[in-house]
C-alpha positions in Angstrom: 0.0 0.0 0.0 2.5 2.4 0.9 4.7 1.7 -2.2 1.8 2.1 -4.4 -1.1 4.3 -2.9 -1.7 5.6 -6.5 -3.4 1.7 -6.7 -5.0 1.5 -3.9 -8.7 2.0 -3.0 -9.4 0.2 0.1 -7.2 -1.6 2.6 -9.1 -4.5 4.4 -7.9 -6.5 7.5 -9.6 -9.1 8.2 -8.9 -10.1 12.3 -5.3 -9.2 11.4 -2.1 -7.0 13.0 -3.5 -3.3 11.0 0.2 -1.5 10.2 0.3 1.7 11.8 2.4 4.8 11.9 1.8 5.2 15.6 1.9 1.1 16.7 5.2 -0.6 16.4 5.4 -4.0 15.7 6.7 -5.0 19.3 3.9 -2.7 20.6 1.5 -5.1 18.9 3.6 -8.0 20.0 3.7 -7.5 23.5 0.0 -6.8 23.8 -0.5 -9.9 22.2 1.4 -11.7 24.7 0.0 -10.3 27.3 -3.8 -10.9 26.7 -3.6 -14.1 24.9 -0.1 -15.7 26.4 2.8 -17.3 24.8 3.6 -18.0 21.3 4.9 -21.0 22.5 7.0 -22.4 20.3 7.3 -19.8 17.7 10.3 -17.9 17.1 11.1 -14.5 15.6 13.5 -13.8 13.6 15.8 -10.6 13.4 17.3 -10.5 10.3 18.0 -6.9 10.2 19.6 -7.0 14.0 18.2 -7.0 17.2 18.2 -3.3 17.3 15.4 -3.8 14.6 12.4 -4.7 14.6 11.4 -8.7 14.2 11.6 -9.1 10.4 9.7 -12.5 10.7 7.4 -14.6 13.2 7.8 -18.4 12.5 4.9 -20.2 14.4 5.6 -23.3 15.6 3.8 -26.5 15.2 2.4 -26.6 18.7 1.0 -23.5 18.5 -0.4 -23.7 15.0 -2.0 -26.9 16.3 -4.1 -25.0 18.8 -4.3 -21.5 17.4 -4.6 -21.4 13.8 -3.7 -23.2 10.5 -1.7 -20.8 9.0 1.7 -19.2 9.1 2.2 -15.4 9.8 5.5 -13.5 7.9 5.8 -10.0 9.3 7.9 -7.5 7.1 9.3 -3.9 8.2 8.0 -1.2 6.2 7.6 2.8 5.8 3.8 3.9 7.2 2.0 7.1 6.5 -1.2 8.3 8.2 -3.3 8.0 5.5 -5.8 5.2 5.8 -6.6 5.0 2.3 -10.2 3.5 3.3 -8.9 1.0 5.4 -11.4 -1.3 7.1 -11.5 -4.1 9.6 -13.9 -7.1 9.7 -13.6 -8.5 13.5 -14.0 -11.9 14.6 -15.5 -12.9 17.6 -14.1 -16.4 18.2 -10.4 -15.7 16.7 -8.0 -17.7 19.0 -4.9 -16.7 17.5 -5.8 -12.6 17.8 -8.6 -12.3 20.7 -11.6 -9.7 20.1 -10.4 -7.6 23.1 -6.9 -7.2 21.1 -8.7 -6.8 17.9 -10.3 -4.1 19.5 -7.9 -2.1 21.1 -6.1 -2.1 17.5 -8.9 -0.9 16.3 -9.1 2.1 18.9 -5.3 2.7 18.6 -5.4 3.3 14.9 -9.0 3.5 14.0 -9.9 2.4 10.6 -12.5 4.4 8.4 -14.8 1.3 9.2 -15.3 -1.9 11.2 -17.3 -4.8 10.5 -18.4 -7.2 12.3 -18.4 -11.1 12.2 -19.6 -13.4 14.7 -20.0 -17.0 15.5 -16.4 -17.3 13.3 -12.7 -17.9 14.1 -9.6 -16.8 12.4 -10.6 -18.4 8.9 -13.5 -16.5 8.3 -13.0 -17.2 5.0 -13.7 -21.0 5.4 -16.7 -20.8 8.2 -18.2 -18.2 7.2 -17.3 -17.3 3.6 -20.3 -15.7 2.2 -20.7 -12.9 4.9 -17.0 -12.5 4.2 -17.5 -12.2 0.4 -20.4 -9.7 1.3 -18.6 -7.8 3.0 -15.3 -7.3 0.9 -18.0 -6.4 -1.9 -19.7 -3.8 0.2 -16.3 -2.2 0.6 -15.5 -2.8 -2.9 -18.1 -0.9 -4.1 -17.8 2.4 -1.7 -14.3 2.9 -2.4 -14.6 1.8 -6.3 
């Protein structure tokens, strides 16, 4: 987004870290930890020194097992404050990012809008696919 904003309509995150100019990653990290526990054992990796941030989270099997199916890559970049229509679409039942941390991000770096989807977990695109399809053409559509 920021290396093409000329491209971009609409950002959406759905129950996902939102980048922010005023959250750094180990913000996000260590609030992460702290509500929901350890990453057990996942590692991250530094590969632009520990003075850096983490350039990459490698979950581990255990807790891929009993969080989510799916691994996360984290990449340093430049942020500006424009939001260029960013939305969220929440997810009640997310184990691997809780509501309560979902929300906070939200109120940290509020997107333009916020949508809602409950009874679902992380892949809300397998459980609940055609509110999630709904909703990506709602946004579509009011940033088109």
């Amino acid at each position: 987004m920021e290396k093409f904003p000329h491209k971009i309509s609409a950002a959406v995150f759905v129950t996902a870290f939102m980048p922010s100019p005023y959250l750094k990653y180990n913000t996000k990290l260590e609030e992460l930890t702290q509500r929901q526990g350890s990453f057990m054992d996942s590692q991250c990796f530094y590969d632009e020194g520990p003075e850096n941030p983490p350039t990459t989270l490698s979950l581990g099997p255990n807790f891929l097992a009993t969080r989510l199916n799916e691994e996360l890559v984290t990449q340093q970049v430049k942020l500006t404050k424009k939001r260029y229509g960013s939305s969220f679409i929440a997810c009640d039942q997310d184990n691997s990012l809780e509501e309560s941390l979902q929300m906070w991000m939200i109120e940290m770096n509020p997107p333009h809008e916020v949508k809602d989807i409950n009874g679902t977990d992380h892949m809300v695109m397998f459980t609940k696919p055609l509110k999630l399809f709904s909703y990506l053409g709602e946004i579509a559509k009011k940033y088109n």
